[in-house]
C-alpha positions in Angstrom: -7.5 0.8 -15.3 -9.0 -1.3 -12.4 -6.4 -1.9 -9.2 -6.8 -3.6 -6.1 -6.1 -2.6 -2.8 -5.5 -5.3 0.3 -4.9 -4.0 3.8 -2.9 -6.4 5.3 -2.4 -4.1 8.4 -4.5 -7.1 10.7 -4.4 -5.1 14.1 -4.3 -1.9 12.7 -6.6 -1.2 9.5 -7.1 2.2 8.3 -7.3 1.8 4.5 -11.6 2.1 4.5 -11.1 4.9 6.3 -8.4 6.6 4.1 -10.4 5.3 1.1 -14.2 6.7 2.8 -16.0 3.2 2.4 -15.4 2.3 6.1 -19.3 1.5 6.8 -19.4 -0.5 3.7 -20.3 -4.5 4.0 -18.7 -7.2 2.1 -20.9 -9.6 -0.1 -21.1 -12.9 -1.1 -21.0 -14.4 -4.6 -20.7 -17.8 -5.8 -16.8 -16.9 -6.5 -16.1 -15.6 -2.8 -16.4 -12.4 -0.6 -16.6 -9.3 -3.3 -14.3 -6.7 -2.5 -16.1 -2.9 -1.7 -15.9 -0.5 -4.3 -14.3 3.0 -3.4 -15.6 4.6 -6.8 -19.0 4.3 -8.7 -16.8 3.4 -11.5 -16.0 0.1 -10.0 -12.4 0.9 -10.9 -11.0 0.5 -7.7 -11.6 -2.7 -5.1 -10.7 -3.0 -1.5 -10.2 -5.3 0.8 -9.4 -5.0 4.5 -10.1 -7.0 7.9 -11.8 -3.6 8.4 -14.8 -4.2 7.1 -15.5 -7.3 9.5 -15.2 -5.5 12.9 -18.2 -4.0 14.6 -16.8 -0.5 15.0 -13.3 1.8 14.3 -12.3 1.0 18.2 -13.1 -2.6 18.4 -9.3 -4.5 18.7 -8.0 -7.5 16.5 -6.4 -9.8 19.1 -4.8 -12.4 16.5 -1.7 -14.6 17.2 0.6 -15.2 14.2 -1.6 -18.0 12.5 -4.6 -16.4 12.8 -3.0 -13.8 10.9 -1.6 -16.2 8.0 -5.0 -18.2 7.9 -6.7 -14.6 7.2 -4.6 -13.6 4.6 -4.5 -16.9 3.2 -8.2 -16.1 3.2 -8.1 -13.1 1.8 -6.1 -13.7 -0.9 -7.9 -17.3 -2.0 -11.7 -16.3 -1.3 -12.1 -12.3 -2.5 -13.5 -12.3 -5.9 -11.3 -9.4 -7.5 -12.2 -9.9 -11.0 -9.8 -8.5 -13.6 -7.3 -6.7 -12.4 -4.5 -4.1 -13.7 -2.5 -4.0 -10.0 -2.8 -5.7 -6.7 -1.3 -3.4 -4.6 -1.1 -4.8 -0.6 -0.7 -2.3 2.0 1.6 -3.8 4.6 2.3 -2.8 8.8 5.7 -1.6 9.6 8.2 -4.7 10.3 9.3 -8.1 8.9 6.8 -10.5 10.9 3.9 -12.6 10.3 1.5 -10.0 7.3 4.8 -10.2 5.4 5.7 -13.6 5.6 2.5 -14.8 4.7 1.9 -12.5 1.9 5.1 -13.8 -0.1 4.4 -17.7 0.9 0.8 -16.8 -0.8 2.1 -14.3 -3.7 5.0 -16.6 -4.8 3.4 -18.5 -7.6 1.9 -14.8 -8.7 5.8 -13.5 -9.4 5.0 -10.2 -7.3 6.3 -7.3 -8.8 8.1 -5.7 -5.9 8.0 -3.8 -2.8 7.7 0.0 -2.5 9.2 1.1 0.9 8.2 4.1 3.0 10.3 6.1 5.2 10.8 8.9 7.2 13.6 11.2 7.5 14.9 10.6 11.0 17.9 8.0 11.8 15.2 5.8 13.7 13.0 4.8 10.9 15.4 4.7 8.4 16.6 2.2 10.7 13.8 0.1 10.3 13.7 0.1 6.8 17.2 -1.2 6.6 15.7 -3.9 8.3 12.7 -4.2 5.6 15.8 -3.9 3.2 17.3 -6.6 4.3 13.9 -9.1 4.6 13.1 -8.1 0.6 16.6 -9.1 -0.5 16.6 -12.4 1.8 12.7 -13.6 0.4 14.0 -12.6 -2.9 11.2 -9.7 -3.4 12.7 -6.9 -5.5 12.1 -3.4 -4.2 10.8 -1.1 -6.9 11.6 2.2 -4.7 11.8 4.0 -1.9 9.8 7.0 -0.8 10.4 9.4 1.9 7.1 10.6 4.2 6.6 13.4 6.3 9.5 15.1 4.2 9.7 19.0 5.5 6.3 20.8 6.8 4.9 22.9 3.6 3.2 26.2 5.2 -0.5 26.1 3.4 -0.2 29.7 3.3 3.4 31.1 1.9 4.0 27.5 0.8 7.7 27.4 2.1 8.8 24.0 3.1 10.7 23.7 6.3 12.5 20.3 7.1 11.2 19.9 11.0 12.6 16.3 10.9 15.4 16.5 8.5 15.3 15.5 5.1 17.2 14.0 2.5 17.7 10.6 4.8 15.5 8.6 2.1 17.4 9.4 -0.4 20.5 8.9 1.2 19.2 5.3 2.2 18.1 4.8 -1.6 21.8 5.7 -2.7 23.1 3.4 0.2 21.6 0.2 -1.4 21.6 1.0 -4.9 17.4 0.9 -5.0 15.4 3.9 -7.3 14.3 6.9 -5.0 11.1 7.6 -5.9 10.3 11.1 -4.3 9.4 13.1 -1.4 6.2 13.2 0.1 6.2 16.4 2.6 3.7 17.3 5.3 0.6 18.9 4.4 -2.1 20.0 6.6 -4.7 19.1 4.4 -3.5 16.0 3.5 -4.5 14.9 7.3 -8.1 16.0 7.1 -8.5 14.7 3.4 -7.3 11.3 4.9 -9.4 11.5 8.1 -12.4 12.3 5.9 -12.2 9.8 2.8 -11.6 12.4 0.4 -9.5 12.7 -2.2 -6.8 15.2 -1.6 -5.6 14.7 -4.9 -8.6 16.3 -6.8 -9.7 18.3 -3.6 -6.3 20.2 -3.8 -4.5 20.0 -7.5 -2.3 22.4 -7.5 0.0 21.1 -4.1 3.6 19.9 -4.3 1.8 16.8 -2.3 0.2 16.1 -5.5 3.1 17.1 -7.2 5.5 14.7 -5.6 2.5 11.9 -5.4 1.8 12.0 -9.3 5.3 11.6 -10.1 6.2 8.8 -7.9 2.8 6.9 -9.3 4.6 7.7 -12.5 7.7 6.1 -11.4 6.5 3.1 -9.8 4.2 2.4 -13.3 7.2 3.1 -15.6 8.7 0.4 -13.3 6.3 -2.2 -13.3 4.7 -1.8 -16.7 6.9 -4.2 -19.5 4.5 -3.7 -22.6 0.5 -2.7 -22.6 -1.0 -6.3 -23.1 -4.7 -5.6 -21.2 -4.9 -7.4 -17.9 -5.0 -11.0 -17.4 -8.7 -12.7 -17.4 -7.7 -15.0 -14.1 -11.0 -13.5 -12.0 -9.0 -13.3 -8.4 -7.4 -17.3 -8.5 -5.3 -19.3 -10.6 -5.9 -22.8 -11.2 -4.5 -24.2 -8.1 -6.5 -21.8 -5.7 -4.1 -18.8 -5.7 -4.8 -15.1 -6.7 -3.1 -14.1 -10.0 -4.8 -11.2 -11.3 -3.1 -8.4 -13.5 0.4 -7.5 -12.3 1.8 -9.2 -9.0 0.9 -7.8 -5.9 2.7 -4.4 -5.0 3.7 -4.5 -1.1 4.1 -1.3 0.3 6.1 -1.7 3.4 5.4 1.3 5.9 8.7 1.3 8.0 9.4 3.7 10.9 7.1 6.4 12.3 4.7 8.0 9.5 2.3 6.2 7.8 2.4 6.1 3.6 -1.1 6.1 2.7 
């Protein structure tokens, strides 16, 4: 399986460094920019306005077309060769990243949007609000999941619920969209993220890896209509737009606690 991964987080990238390829360059080929590779495998491709800044610290000072002329680019000029999934990390909000992404996606027939929460009233909130935008644009959500769901202690593995829990689910029931799971805090999964590692094979036996498995379960069951191999476009259709495997994924990050 090969899947793509396309930070459209502008001003605030932090997929290389989730993903450990954040001093990795992006080349040229006669197609376009080539995505980095985050395995030897080549299986999975990334592409993030990370990789064009000097340094971690250095600012992205875009106004809103800036933004839609870079994710225009990124979309029309990366080279992402056959692909299974395109799955685009989005920012928090409604604005410009997710505009932009469904004028460019359109043609593609995007699959859907997978929303993150957090338990508190505040961000669910928010995601309301990213709710509302899907069902406006006419983007199907594919799920919801809740972040940050109850503190598990890494030692008598109890789960305690410092910011409530449940409200995803709640919200899920509210607007009749699948609830995918519970994703709850997990020391480890902090320093695995800080680190590039991966805290799925670093730590196997975790309800974090419990919950993450299933919900990749869940979303595949939901995007998956038969097992035809992916399609051969290699990153653009015919009229300049990217159509490779399944429509692009958004993952919308709503509230307070990132869903990496």
């Amino acid at each position: 399986m090969k899947v793509g991964i396309l930070d459209v987080d502008i001003c605030g990238p932090s997929v290389p460094l989730l993903l450990g390829v954040e001093n990795k360059e992006i080349l040229q080929c006669s197609e376009g920019w080539v995505p980095v590779f985050a395995d030897d495998e080549q299986r999975l491709s990334v592409m993030s306005i990370g990789f064009l800044l000097k340094g971690r610290d250095d600012a992205v000072i875009f106004r809103g077309p800036k933004k839609t002329a870079m994710i225009r680019q990124f979309l029309q000029d990366v080279y992402w060769g056959s692909l299974d999934y395109l799955v685009v990390d989005c920012p928090p909000g409604t604005s410009d990243e997710h505009i932009s992404m469904l004028e460019n996606l359109r043609d593609c027939d995007p699959d859907g949007a997978i929303l993150v929460t957090t338990p508190q009233g505040v961000a669910l909130d928010d995601v309301r609000k990213e709710i509302s935008f899907c069902r406006k644009s006419g983007l199907n959500v594919l799920g919801l999941v809740e972040n940050m769901s109850g503190f598990v202690c890494p030692h008598c593995a109890d789960c305690t619920p410092i910011f409530s829990s449940g409200g995803g689910e709640a919200l899920a029931g509210e607007f009749a969209i699948p609830f995918l799971g519970r994703i709850p805090i997990y020391p480890q999964l902090g320093s695995c993220a800080e680190k590039g590692q991966n805290f799925t094979q670093s730590f196997p036996e975790t309800p974090v890896t419990s919950a993450v498995t299933t919900i990749v379960s869940l979303i595949r069951s939901a995007v998956e209509v038969d097992d035809e191999p992916a399609h051969e476009e290699h990153g653009h259709s015919h009229d300049g737009e990217p159509c490779s495997g399944h429509g692009g994924h958004e993952g919308h990050d709503g509230g307070h606690g990132h869903g990496h």
